[in-house]
C-alpha positions in Angstrom: -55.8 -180.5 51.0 -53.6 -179.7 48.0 -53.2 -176.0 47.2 -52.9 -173.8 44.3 -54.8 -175.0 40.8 -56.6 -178.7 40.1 -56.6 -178.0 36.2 -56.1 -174.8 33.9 -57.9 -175.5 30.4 -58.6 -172.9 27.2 -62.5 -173.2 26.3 -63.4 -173.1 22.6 -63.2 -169.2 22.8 -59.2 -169.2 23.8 -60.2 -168.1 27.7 -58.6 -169.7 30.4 -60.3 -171.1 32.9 -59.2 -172.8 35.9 -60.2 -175.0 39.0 -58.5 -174.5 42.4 -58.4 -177.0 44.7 -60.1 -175.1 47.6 -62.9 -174.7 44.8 -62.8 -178.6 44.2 -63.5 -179.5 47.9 -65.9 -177.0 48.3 -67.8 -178.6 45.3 -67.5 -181.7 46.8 -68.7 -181.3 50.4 -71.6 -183.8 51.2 -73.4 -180.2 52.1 -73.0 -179.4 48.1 -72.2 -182.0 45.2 -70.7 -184.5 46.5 -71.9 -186.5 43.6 -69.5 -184.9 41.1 -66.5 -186.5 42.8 -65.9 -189.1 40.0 -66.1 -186.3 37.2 -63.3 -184.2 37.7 -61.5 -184.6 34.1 -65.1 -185.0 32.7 -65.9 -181.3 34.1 -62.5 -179.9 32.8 -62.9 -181.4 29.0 -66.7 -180.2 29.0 -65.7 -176.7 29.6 -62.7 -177.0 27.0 -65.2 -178.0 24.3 -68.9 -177.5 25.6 -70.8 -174.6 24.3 -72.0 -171.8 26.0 -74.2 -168.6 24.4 -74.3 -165.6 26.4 -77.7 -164.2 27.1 -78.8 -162.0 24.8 -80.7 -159.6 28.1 -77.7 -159.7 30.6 -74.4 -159.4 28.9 -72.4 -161.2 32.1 -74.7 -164.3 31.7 -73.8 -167.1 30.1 -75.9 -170.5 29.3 
């Protein structure tokens, strides 16, 4: 298993967010999601440019 981070990206708010790769495999077990495998670039350019709104209730939430 590689080490260290899969992909750093900026989302549409100028935070960087990142993706180890101990994160990725944990992802990917067959005991979590291994049906995510093929969309690893898909998941980093929907976080660069998807929306998000925080809830208006709990000020660490995010949708």
């Amino acid at each position: 298993m590689p080490s260290g981070k899969a992909w750093t990206v900026r989302d549409r708010y100028g935070n960087e967010i990142y993706l180890t790769w101990e994160r990725w495999v944990h992802i990917i077990d067959p005991d979590n999601h291994a049906e995510v495998e093929p969309f690893f670039d898909y998941i980093a350019e929907t976080i660069r440019t998807g929306l998000r709104r925080q809830d208006m209730y709990d000020v660490n939430s995010y949708q």
